[in-house]
C-alpha positions, -999 to +999 in steps of 0.1 A: +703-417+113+669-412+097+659-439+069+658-410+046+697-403+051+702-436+028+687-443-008+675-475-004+666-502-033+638-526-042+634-543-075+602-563-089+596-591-115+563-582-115+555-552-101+538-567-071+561-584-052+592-564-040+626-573-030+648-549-006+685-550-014+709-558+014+725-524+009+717-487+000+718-475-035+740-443-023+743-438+016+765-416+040+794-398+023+829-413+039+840-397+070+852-360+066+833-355+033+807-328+033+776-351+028+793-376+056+759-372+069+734-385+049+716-380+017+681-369+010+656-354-022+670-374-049+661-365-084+670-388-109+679-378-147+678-407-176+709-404-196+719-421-228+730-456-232+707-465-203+725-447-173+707-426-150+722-395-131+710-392-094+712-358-081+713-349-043+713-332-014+742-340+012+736-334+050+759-326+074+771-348+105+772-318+127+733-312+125+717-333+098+708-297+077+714-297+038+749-285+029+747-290-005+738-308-037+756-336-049+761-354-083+759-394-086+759-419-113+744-457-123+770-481-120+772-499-155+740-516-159+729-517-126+704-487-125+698-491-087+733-486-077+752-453-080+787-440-072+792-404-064+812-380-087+816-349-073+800-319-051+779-300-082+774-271-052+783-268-011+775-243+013+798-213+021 
């Protein structure tokens, strides 16, 4: 797997000095989903109260190629970690 089949995170008192989480913000889809392999071109939407939507595009484990776009969301009040909601459009 490429490192861009994963969203990873980092987060910064300061701006200066980073911190890499031990896991992905959103990685592979479980087995036998359509985006089972990987995840690339986010594109991140603010929402109200805080959240952020994180749309997608999900790969496919046969070749890696984008099947389709994907729709994610922050997990309560941690803006760097997101759990999928649903397929928003797949590929024929």
């Amino acid at each position: 797997a490429a490192a861009s089949d994963v969203y990873k995170r980092q987060k910064s008192q300061d701006g200066i000095k980073w911190e890499r989480a031990s896991a992905p913000a959103l990685g592979f889809g479980e087995d036998g989903t359509w985006d089972e392999g990987g995840v690339g071109r986010p594109y991140v939407v603010p929402m109200a109260e805080n959240k952020l939507r994180l749309y997608y595009e999900g790969r496919s484990a046969a070749n890696g190629l984008g099947v389709g776009i994907g729709l994610a969301v922050s997990i309560g009040d941690d803006m760097f970690s997101f759990v999928r909601r649903k397929s928003v459009m797949t590929a024929a």
